[in-house]
N, C-alpha and C positions, 0 to 999 in steps of 0.2 A: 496538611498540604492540600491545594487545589488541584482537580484533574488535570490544569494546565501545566501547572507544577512537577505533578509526578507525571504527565508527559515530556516534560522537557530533563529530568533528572533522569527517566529511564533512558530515552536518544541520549544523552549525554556517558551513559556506562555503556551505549553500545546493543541495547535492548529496542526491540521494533515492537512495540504495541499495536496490535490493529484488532479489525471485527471479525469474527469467524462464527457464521450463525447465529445472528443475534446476540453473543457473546463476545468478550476479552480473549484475545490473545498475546500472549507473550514470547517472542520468539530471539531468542540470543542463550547465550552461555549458562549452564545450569544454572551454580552458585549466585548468578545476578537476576536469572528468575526466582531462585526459591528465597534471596533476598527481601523485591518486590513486590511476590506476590500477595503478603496481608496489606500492603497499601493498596495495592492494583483490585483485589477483595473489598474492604472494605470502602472504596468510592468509586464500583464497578458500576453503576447505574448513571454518575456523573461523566465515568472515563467513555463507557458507550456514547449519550449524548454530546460529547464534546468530538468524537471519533467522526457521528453522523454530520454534524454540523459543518465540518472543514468543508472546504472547495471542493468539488469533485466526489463530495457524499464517503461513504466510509471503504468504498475498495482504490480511492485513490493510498490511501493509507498500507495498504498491502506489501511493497515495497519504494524505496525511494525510487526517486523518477534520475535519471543520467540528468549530467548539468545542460546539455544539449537537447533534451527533449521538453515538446511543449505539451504537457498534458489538457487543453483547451483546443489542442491542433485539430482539426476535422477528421485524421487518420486515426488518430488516437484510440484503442477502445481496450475494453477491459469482457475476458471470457473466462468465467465458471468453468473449470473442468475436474469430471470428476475424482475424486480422490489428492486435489491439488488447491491448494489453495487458489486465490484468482490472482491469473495470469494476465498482464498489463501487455500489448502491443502497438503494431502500425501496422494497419489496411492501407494498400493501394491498389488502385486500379489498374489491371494492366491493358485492359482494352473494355469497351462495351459490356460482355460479357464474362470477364475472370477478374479474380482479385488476389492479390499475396497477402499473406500474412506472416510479423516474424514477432518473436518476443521483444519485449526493450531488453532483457538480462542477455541476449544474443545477438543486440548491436552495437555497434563503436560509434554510430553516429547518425544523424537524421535521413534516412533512405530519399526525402524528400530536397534534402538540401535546407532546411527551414531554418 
C-alpha cells in the first residue's frame, strides 16, 4: 500500500493519522491502532511526507475541520499548547486593541458568519 492508501484505509476505520514531533501519530480506537500500526511503521517516512505536503502543512491534519469552517479564512489559526496536541481556532478582533479566541471543537458555527 501507498501512504495515500493507508491514509485513506485508516480515515475510513475511523483512525486520524497526523504529525506529532516530527513523527506519526495515530489516534482512534486501540484494536484499530495496534492493527495499523506495522503499516503506519513500516511507510512512516512516506506517511510524514505526505502529512507535510497537504494544504495547510501538517497541523492542518491535527483534527478534521467542521463542514462550516474555512481553514484558508484569515481568522483561522492553529496554537501549540503545552501538553496538548495543536489546537485549531478563530481570532477576531474585537476592537483595535483586544482579540477572542475560541477552539473550532467548541463552535457550532462560523463566529464570522463566513
Amino acid at each position: 500500500m501507498t501512504a495515500v492508501e493507508i491514509i485513506q484505509a485508516t480515515k475510513a476505520e475511523g483512525l486520524l493519522v497526523t504529525l506529532s514531533g516530527g513523527s506519526i501519530k495515530a489516534i482512534g480506537e486501540q484494536s484499530v491502532v495496534n492493527r495499523w500500526r506495522p503499516a503506519l511503521l513500516e511507510n512512516k517516512i512516506d506517511i510524514i511526507a505526505l502529512l507535510k505536503s497537504q494544504p495547510g502543512g501538517p497541523a492542518e491534519n491535527t483534527r478534521p475541520f467542521p463542514t462550516w469552517c474555512n481553514p484558508r479564512c484569515n481568522c483561522f489559526h492553529r496554537l501549540e499548547l503545552p501538553g496538548l496536541d495543536m489546537v485549531q481556532g478563530c481570532y477576531q478582533e474585537t476592537n483595535n486593541k483586544n482579540w477572542t479566541w475560541a477552539r473550532l471543537d467548541n463552535l457550532a458555527t462560523c463566529p464570522k458568519g463566513i
